[in-house]
C-alpha positions, 0 to 999 in steps of 0.5 A: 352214575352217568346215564348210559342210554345214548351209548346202549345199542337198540334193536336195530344196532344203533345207539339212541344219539345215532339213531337220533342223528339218522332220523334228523338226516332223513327229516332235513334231506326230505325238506331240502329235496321238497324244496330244492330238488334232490339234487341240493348239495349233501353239505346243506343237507347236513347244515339242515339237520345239524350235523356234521358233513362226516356224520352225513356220509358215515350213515349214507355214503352216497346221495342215491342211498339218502334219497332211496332210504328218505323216500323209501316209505313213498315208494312203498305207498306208490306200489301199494297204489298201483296194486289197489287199482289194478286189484280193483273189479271196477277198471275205470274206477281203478284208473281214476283212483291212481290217477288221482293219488299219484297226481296228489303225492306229486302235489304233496311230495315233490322231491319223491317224485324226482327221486322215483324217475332219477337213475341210480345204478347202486339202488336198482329198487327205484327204476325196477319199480318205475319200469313196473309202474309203466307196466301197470299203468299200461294195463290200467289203460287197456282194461279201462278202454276195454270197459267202454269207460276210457274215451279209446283214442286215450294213450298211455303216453298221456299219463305223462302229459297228466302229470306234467300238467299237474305239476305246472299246476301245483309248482306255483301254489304253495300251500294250495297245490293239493286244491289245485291237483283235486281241481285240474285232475277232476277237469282232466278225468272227465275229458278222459270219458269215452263219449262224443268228444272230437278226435284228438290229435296224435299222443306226443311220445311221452315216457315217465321219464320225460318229466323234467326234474328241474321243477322239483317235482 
């Protein structure tokens, strides 16, 4: 009797070889979009995973619903990260502690970080959290200066000169790019002490989105 196990539905309405491609779909588009960035043509993407282009576009119909879906558990960490620190009673240990994980998920998942500051006007889950993760840095901020431990000329706008660092760093490290994120934010998280340190100059008007998508972050 032919085995009927590709062609029976499971629980979440796909049959297993369905289910299969989909999850193929997900792993090349992650390392095509590490690699490339996340805009990569959707035809590589498909040649990536081995299967057709239609196969593709029949389990995501758009690009912004691939990256959103490839991404998906990124996000949810991200949040969950910016939750914890601003949960934590300690501000400065709270703002170097998602200072410090969102520096290492750029290191480590490039094209997440492109994907989270990218415009996607169907999948709105992508700039709502964005414009929340600005929020709760900002406050992250407020609390740590208010605790005496964050130097107070310190602006939000400097997270994105942060990051922008960060990846200069670890865009040219390869497989060393989490050393190097450990190394430079432990260098720049020490100069954020408040302390006897000289004034700065004023912050340069900086959002999140100002970080350039091109180096494939």
């Amino acid at each position: 009797m032919p085995d009927q196990t590709s062609h029976k539905p499971s629980r979440d309405g796909l049959r297993a070889d369905a289910r299969e491609n989909r999850e193929r779909i997900l792993d090349a588009a992650r390392e095509a979009f590490a690699a490339q960035g996340i805009d990569v043509p959707m035809a590589a993407i498909a040649r990536r995973a081995k299967v057709g282009v239609a196969t593709l576009y029949r389990r995501f119909p758009t690009r912004a619903a691939l990256v959103s879906e490839a991404f998906s558990e990124q996000l949810t960490h991200c949040v969950a990260v910016l939750d914890e620190g601003l949960a934590d009673p300690d501000p400065w240990r709270g703002f170097c502690s998602v200072i410090e994980k969102v520096c290492m998920m750029q290191a480590r998942e490039r094209g997440f970080t492109q994907a989270f500051l990218s415009q996607f006007p169907d999948h709105a889950a992508f700039t709502e959290e964005r414009a929340r993760a600005e929020e709760g840095l900002a406050l992250l901020v407020r609390r740590a200066k208010e605790s005496g431990r964050l130097r107070p000329d310190f602006d939000v706008q400097d997270i994105t000169l942060l990051m922008l660092a960060n990846c200069g760093a670890t865009a040219g490290a390869g497989e060393d790019a989490p050393a190097a994120s450990r190394r430079l934010v432990a260098y720049l998280l020490q100069s954020f002490r408040a302390g006897d340190a000289a004034p700065l100059p004023p912050p340069a008007p900086l959002g999140l989105d100002r970080i350039p998508t091109q180096l494939h972050l």
